[in-house]
N, CA, C and O of each residue as an XYZ file, in Angstrom:
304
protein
N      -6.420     12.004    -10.862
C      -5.932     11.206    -11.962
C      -6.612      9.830    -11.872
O      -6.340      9.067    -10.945
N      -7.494      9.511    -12.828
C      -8.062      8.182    -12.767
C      -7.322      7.236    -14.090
O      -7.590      7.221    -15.291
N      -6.222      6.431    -13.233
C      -5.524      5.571    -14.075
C      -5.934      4.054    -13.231
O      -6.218      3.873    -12.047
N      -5.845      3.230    -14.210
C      -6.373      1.899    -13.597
C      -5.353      0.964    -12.675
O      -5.630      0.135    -11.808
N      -4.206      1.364    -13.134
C      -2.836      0.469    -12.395
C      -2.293      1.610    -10.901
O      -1.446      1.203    -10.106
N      -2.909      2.920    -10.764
C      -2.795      3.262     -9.551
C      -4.148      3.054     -8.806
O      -3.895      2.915     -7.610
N      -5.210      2.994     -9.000
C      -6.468      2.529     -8.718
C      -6.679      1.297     -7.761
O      -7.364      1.091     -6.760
N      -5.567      0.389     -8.698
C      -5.662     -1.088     -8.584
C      -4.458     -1.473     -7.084
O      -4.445     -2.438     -6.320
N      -3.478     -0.117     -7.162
C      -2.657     -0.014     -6.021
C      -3.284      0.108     -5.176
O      -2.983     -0.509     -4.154
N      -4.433      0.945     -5.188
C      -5.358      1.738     -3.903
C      -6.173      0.901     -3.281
O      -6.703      1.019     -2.176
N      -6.243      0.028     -4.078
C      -7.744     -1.054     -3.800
C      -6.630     -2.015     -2.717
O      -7.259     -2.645     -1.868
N      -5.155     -2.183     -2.658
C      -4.088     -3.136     -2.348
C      -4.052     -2.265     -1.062
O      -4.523     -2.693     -0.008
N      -3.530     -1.133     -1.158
C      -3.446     -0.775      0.131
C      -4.488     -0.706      1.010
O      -4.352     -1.147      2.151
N      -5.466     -0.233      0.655
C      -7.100     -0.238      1.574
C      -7.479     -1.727      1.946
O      -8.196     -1.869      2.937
N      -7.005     -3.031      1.141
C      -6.795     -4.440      1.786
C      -5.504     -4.348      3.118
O      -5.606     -5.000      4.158
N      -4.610     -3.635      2.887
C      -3.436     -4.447      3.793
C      -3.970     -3.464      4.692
O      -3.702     -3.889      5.816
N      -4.675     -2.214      4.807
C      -5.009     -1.174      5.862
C      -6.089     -2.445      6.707
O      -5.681     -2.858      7.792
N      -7.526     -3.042      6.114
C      -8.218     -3.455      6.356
C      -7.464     -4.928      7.651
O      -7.946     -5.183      8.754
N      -6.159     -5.666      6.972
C      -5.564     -7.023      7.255
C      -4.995     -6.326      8.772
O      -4.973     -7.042      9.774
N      -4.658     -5.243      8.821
C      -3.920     -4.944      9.813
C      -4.347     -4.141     10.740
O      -3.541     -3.646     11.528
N      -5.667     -3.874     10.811
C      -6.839     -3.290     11.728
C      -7.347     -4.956     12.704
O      -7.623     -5.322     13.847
N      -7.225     -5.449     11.456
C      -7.593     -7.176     12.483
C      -6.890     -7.545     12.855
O      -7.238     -8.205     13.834
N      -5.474     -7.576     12.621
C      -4.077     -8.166     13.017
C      -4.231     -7.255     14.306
O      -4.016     -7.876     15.347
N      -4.491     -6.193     14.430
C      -4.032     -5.125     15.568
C      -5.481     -5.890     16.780
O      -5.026     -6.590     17.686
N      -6.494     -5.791     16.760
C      -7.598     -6.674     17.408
C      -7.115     -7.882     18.105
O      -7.165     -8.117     19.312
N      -6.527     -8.782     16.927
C      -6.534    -10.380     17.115
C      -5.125    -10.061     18.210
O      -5.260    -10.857     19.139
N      -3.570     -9.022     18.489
C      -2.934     -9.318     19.106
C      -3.190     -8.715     20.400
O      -2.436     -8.973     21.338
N      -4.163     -7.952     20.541
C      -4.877     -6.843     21.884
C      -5.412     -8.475     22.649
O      -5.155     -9.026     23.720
N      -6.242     -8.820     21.481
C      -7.449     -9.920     22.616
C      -6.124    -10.888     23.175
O      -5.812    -10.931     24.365
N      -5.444    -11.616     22.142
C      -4.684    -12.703     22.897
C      -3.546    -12.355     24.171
O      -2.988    -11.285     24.416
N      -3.464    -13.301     24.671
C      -2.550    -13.508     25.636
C      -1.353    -14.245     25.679
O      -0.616    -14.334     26.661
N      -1.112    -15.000     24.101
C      -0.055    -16.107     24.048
C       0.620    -15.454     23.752
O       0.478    -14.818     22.707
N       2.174    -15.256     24.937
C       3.587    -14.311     23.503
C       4.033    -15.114     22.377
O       4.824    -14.679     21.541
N       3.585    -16.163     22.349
C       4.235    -17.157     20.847
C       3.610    -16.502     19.952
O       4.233    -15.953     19.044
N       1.737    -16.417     20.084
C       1.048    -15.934     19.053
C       1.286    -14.428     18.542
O       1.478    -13.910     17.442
N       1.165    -13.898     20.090
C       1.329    -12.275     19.750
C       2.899    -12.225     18.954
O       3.057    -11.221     18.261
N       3.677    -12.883     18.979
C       5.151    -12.847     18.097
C       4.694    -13.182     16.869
O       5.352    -12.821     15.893
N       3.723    -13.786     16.727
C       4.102    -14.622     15.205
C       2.585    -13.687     14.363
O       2.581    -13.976     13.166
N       1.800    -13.035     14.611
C       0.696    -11.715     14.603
C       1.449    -10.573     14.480
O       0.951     -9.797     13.664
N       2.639    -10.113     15.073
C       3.913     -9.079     14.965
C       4.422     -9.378     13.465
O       4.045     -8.656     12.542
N       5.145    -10.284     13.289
C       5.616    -10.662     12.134
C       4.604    -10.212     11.351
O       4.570     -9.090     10.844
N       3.366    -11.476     11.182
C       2.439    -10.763     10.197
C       2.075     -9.241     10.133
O       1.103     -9.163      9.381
N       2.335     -8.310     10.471
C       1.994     -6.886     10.896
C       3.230     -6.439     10.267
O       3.298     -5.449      9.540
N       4.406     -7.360     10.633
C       5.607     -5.778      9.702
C       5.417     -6.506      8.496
O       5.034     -5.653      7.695
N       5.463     -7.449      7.999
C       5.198     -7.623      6.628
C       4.215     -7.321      5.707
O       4.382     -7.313      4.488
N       3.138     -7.062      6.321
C       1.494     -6.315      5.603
C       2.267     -4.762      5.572
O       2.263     -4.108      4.528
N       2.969     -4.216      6.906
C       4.034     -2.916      6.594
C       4.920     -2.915      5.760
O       5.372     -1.848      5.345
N       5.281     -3.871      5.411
C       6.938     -3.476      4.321
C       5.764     -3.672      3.100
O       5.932     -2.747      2.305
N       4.792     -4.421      2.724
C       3.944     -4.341      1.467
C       3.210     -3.197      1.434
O       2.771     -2.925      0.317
N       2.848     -2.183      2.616
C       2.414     -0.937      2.289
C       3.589     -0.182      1.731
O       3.759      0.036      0.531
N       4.273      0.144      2.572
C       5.315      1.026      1.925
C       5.879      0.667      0.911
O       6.021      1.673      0.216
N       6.360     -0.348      0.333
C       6.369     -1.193     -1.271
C       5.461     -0.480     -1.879
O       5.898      0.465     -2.534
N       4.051     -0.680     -1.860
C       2.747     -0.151     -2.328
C       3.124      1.187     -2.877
O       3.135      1.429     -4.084
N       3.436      2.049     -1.938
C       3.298      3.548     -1.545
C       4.454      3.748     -2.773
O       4.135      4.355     -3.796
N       5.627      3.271     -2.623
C       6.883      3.734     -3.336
C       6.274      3.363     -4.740
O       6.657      4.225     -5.531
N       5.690      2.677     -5.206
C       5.167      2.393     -6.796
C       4.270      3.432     -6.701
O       4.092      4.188     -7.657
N       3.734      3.546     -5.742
C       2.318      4.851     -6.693
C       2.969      5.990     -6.629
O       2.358      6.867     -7.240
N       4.138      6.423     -6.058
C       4.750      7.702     -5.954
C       5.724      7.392     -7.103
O       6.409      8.336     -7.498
N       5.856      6.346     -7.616
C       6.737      6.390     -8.843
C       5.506      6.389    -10.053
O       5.656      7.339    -10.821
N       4.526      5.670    -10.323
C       3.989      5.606    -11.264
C       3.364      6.798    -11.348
O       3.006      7.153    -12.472
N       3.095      7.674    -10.199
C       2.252      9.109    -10.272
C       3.331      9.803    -11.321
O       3.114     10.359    -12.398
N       4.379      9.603    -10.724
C       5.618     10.307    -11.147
C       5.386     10.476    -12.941
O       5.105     11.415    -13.685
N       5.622      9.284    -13.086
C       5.753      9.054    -14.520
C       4.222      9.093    -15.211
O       4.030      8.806    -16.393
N       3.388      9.411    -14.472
C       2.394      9.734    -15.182
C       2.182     11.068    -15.841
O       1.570     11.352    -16.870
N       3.026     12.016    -14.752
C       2.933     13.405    -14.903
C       3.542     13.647    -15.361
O       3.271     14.657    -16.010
N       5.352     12.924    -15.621
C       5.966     13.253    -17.329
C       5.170     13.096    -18.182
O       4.974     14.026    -18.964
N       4.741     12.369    -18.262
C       3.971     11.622    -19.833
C       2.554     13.221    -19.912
O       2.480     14.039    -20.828
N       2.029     13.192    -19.169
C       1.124     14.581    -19.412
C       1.918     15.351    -19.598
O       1.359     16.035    -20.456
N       3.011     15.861    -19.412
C       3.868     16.841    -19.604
C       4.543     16.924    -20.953
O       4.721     17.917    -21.659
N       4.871     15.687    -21.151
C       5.329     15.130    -22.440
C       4.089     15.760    -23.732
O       4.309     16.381    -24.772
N       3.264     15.461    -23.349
C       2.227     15.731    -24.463
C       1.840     16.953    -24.345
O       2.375     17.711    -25.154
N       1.237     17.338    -23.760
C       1.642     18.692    -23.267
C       2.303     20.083    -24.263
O       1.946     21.203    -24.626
N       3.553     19.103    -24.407
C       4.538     20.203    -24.747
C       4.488     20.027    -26.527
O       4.714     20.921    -27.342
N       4.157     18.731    -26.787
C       4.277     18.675    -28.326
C       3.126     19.170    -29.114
O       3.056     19.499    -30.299
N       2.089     19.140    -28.012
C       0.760     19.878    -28.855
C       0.777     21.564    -28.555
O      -0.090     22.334    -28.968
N       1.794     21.897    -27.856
C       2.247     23.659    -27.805
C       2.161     23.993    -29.305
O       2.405     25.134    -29.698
C-alpha cells in the first residue's frame, strides 16, 4: 500500500530506530551513571514514540482497508 501519511510514519520510525542505535553506543562507551540515567530516559521516550508510531500505522492501515473495502463493495 503506497499511501503518503503511512510512508511519512515509516520515514519517523526508521529516524527514532536510527536515534536509538546511537543512544545505545553513546550509553555502552560512557561511564557516568548520571549520564547513562539521563541517555536511559532519552531511550524510553524515542520507545514510547515508536510504539505511538506503530499504534497509528496499525490504525491508519486499518482504515485504509475499510475504505478499499468500502469501494469495493459499491462498484460490485
Amino acid at each position: 500500500m503506497n499511501d503518503p501519511y503511512l510512508n511519512e510514519l515509516k520515514e519517523d520510525y526508521q529516524g527514532y530506530s536510527n536515534q536509538l542505535k546511537k543512544l545505545k553506543k553513546r550509553v555502552l562507551k560512557t561511564n557516568s551513571p548520571e549520564l547513562q540515567a539521563r541517555i536511559i530516559k532519552q531511550i524510553d521516550s524515542i520507545a514510547n514514540k515508536m510504539e505511538n508510531n506503530q499504534k497509528q500505522s496499525v490504525r491508519v492501515t486499518r482504515s485504509r482497508i475499510k475504505e478499499r473495502k468500502a469501494k469495493s463493495k459499491r462498484w460490485d
